[in-house]
C-alpha positions in Angstrom: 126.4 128.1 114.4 124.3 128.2 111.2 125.4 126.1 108.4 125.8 127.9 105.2 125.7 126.2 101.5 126.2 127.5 98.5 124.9 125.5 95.3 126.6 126.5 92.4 127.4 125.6 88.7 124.2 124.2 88.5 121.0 126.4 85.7 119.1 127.9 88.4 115.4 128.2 87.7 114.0 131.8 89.5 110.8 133.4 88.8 112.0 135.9 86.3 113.4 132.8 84.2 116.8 130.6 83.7 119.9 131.3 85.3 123.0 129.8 83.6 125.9 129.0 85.8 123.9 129.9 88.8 124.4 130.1 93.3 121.8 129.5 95.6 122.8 130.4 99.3 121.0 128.1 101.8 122.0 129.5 105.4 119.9 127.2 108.3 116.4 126.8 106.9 116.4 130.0 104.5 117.7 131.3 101.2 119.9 134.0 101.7 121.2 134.2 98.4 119.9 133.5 94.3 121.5 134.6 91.2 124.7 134.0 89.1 127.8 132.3 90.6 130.3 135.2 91.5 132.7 133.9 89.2 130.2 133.5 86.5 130.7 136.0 83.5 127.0 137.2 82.6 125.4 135.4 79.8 122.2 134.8 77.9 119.6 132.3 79.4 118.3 129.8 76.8 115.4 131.3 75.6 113.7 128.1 75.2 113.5 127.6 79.1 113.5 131.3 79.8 115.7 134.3 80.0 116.6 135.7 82.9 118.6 138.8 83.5 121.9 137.9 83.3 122.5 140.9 86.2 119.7 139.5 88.0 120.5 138.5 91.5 119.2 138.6 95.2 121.2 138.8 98.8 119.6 138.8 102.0 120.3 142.6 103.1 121.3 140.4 106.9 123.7 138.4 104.8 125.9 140.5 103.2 125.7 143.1 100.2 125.4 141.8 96.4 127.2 142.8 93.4 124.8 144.0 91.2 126.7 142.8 88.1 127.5 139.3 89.0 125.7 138.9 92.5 128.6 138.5 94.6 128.1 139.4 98.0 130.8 140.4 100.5 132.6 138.2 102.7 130.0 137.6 104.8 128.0 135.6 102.7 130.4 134.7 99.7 132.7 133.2 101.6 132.4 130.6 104.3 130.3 127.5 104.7 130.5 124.5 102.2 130.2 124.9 98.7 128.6 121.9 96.4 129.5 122.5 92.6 126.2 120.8 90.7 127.3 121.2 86.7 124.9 120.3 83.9 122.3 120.4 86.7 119.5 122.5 87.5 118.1 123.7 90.5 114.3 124.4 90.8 111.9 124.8 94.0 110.8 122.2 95.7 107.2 120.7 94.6 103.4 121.7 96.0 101.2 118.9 95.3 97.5 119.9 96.2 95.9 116.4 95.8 98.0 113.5 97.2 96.0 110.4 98.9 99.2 108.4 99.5 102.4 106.5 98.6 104.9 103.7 99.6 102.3 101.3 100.5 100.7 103.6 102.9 97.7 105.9 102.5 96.2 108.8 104.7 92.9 107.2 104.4 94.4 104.7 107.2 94.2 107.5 109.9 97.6 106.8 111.2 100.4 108.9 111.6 102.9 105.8 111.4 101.4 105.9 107.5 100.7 109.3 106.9 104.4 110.2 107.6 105.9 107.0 105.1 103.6 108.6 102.3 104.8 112.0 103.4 108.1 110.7 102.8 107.7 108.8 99.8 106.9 111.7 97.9 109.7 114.1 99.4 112.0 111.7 98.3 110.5 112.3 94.9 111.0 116.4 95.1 107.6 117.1 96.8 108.8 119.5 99.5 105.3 120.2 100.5 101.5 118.8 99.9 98.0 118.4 101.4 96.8 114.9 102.3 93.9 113.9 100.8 91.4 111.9 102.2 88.9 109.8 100.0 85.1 108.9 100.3 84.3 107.2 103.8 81.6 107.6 106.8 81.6 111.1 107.6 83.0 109.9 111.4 85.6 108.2 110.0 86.3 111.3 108.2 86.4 113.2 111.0 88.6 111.1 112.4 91.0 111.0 110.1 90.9 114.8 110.1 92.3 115.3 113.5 94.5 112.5 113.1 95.7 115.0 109.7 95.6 117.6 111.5 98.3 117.2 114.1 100.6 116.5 111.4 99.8 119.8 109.7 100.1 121.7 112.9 103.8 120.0 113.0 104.8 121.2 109.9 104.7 117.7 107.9 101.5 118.6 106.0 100.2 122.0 104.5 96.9 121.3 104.8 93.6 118.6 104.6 92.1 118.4 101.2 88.6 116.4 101.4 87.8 114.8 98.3 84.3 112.7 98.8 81.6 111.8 100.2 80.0 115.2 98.4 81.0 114.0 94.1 78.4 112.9 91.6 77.3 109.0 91.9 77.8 109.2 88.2 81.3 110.1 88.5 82.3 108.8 91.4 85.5 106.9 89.6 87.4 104.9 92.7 85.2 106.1 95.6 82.6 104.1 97.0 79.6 104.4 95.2 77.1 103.5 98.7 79.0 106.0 100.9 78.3 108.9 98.8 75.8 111.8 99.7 74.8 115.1 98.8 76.8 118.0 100.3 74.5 118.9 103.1 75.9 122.5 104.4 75.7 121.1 108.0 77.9 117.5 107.0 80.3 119.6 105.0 80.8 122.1 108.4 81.2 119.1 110.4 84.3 118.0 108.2 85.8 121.4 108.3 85.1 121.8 111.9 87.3 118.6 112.6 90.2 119.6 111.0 90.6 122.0 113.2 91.7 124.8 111.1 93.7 122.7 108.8 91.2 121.9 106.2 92.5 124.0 102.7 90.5 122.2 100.3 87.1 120.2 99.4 86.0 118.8 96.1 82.1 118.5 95.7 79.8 118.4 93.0 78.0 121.7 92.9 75.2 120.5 90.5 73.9 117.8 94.0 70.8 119.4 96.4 73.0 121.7 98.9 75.9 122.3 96.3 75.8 125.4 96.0 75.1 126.7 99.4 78.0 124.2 100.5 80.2 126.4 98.1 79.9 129.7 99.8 80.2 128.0 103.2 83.4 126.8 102.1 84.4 130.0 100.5 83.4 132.4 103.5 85.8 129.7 105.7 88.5 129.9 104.1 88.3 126.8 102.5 89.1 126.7 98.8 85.9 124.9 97.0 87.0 122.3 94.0 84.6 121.3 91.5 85.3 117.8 90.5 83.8 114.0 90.8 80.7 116.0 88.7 77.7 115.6 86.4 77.7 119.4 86.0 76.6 121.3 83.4 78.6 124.2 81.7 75.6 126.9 83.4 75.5 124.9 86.9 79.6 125.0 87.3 79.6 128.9 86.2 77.2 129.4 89.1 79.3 127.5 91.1 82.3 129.7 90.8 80.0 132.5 90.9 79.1 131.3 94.2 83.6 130.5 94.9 84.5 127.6 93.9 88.3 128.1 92.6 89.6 124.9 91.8 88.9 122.3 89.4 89.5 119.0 90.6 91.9 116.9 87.9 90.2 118.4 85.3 88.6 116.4 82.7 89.0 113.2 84.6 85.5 112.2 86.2 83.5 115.1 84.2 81.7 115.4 81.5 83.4 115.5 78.1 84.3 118.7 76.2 81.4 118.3 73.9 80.6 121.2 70.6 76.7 121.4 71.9 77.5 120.7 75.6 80.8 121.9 76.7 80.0 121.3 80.4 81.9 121.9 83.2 85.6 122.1 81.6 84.9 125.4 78.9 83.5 126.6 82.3 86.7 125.9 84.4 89.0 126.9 81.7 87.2 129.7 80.6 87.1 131.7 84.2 90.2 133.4 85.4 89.8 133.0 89.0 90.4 129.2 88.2 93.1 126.8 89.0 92.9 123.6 87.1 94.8 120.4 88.1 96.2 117.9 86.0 97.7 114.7 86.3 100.4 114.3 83.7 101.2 110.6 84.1 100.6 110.1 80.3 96.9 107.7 81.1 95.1 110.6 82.6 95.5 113.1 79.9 96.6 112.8 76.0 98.9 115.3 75.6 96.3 117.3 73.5 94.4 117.7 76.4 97.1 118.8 78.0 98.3 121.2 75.5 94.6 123.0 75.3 94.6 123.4 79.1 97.7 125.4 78.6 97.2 127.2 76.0 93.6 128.5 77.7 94.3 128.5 81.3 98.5 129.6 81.2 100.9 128.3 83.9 100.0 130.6 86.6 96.7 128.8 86.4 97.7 125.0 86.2 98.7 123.0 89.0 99.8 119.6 88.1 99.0 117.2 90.5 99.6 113.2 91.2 96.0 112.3 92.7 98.8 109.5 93.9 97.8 106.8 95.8 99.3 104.1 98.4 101.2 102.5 95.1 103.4 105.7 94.5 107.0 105.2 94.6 105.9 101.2 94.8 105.8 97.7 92.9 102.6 96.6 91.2 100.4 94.6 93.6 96.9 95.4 95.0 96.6 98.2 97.4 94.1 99.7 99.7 92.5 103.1 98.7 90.0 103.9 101.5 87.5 101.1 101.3 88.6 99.8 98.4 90.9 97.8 96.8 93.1 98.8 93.8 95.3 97.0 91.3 98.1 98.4 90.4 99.5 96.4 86.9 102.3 98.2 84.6 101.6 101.1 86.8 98.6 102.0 86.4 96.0 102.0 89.3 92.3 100.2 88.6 89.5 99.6 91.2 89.6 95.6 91.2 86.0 94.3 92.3 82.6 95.9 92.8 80.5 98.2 90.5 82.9 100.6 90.0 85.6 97.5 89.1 88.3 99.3 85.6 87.7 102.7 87.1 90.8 104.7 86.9 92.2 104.8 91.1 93.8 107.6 91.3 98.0 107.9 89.9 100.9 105.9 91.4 102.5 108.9 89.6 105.8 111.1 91.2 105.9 114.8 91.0 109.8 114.4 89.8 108.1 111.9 86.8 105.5 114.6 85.9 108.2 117.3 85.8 110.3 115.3 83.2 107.4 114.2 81.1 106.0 117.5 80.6 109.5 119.1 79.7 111.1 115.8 77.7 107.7 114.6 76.0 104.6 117.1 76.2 107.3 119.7 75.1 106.9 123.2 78.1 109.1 125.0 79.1 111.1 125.0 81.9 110.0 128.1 83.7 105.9 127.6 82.9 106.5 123.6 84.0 108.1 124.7 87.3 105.0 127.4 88.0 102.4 124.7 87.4 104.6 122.3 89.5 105.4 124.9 92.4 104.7 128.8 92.0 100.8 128.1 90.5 99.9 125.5 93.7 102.2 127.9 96.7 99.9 131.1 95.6 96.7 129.1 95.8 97.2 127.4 99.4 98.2 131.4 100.0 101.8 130.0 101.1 104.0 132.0 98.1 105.6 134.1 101.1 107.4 130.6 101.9 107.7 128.4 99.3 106.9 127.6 95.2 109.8 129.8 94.1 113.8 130.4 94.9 113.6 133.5 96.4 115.5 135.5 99.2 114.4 134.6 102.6 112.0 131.5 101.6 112.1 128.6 103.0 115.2 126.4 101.5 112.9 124.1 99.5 114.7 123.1 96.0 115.3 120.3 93.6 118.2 118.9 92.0 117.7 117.7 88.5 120.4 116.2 86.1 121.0 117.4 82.7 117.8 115.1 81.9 115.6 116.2 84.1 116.2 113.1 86.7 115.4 114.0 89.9 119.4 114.4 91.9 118.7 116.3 95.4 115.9 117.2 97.5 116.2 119.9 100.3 113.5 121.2 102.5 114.0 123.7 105.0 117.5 124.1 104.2 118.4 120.1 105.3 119.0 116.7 102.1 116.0 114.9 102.1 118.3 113.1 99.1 121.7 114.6 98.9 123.2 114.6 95.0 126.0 113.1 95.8 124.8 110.4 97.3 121.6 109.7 95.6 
């Protein structure tokens, strides 16, 4: 028999805005239900965090009829099953972090699945229901072999994809990557890469201004592969003939670029400028001043920000020194540095949460609810072309949500309708 939950009491986060005093149906591995509780009196949503219609609600037609007042369905889905009363809560999708490298002392640069599934779990218990792995700069058959190690986990369900990041970046940008291993993005190396993920590779940053840049662009783009500029020395012309040529992502944008200059604006006026762009950002509060932050909004909007945490095998750990392909890292009051070699003070990547980005751009950077949960969720989902599934609470998606307190501390995590952390247990 399928199990059937319904969340209720809690604000409940949907794509047209905030529902107070809100039900979310879970039935198995699906939503079956989304709106106000049926004992819930219709109100006004708090503007602030974003209306929703107070009459708004969904109902799985399979499930039962809804009320289209106070979203009550009929007995067949109001009733039965266990109910889990969440007040002062809220209750948003799960997370979709495009650029991960690792966490809890375990990276996916180690090629094992032992360590790809404890930094897979790391960050679910930190609300991120689903993410790519991505790999850092290494020999190109180490690569490869990491790929297909990858790519059995995606083709299990435990990843959504490969995101390459390296050996194709700028050697004058390289931040934590391995200065000696880098090379330009020879079309046939970047096919080999693809070609050993078997299917499973959904992203590659590169530097488009390197010999074969551009050309590695459209290869990417007629595969299926979304091309990220990032790791670059570009110039504001080079990257607009980049995306000309289909790059759609910038890769944490305005870390490892050139500055936002009035005479040079490089590649970030370019990135924020185009509409078929996705910028990420890493909102740990040392990536980005929260100006920075604040302009990317205000130019690029929430349906085209993905925050990210560029986390690596530190995440969700203690300081110490840590792996990171190649090299080492050391991690003091949080913060992640390369510890010896040329590149030694270079910035390593985040040992930053997705539930810790969430609360510091709603409780310090000052966004909303709704545009924070499209830049955590809805923004990443429609660009890894997975919004039929998850990134939003919606009727017959997958049963991927988050449970936050009344201060935005992470409570529950569900994905695919079973606790990864259950709220009353913690």
């Amino acid at each position: 028999m399928v199990q059937r939950t319904h969340l209720t009491g809690a604000r409940v986060v949907l794509p047209e805005g905030v529902v107070d005093h809100g039900r979310v149906t879970v039935e198995g591995t699906r939503i079956t239900a989304v709106g106000p509780a049926p004992d819930a009196a219709p109100g006004q949503a708090d503007p602030a965090r974003g209306q929703a219609d107070p009459a708004h609600s969904q109902t799985d037609p399979a499930h039962g009829q809804a009320d289209p007042v106070h979203g009550q369905a009929d007995s067949a889905a109001a009733h039965g099953g266990r109910a889990l009363d969440l007040p002062g809560g809220w209750i948003v999708p799960g997370f979709v972090d495009l650029h991960v490298h690792g966490g809890g002392g375990a990276s996916f640069s180690a090629g094992t699945p032992e360590e790809s599934m404890t930094a897979i779990r790391t960050h679910r218990a930190h609300g991120t229901t689903t993410m790519l792995a991505s790999t850092v700069t290494g020999d190109l058959d180490d690569l490869a072999r990491q790929a297909a190690t990858l790519s059995e986990l995606v083709e299990q369900g435990e990843l959504a994809g490969i995101h390459f990041e390296g050996p194709f970046i700028s050697p004058h940008r390289c931040g934590a990557h391995q200065p000696s291993l880098l090379r330009a993005p020879d079309p046939a190396d970047v096919r080999k890469l693809v070609d050993a993920a078997r299917g499973t590779a959904r992203m590659m940053t590169l530097a488009p201004e390197l010999p074969g840049g551009l050309e590695s662009v459209r290869l990417l783009a007629d595969s299926g592969v979304l091309a990220a500029v990032g790791h670059t020395d570009s110039t504001y012309e080079a990257t607009i003939e980049a995306i000309r040529a289909g790059a759609t992502v910038a890769t944490h944008l305005f870390n490892a670029m050139p500055s936002l200059l009035h005479r040079t604006p490089g590649p970030v006026a370019a990135l924020l400028e185009d509409e078929r762009v996705t910028v990420e950002l890493i909102n740990d509060g040392t990536h980005l001043h929260p100006a920075m932050l604040e302009l990317a909004f205000h130019r690029a909007g929430a349906d085209r920000v993905a925050f990210i945490t560029d986390a690596m095998g530190a995440a969700g750990m203690s300081d110490g020194r840590y792996p990171l392909g190649p090299m080492e890292v050391e991690v003091k009051e949080g913060v992640a540095r390369i510890s010896g070699g040329p590149t030694a003070g270079s910035i390593a990547g985040s040992t930053l949460t997705l539930d810790r980005a969430f609360r510091r751009a709603v409780t310090i950077d000052g966004l909303g609810v709704v545009e924070t949960v499209r830049a955590m969720s809805a923004t990443p989902a429609r660009l890894l072309g997975i919004a039929d599934r998850v990134g939003s609470l919606e009727v017959g998606k997958d049963a991927d949500l988050v449970v936050l307190d009344d201060d935005f501390r992470l409570r529950g995590v569900m994905r695919r309708g079973a606790w990864v952390v259950h709220p009353e247990l913690g």
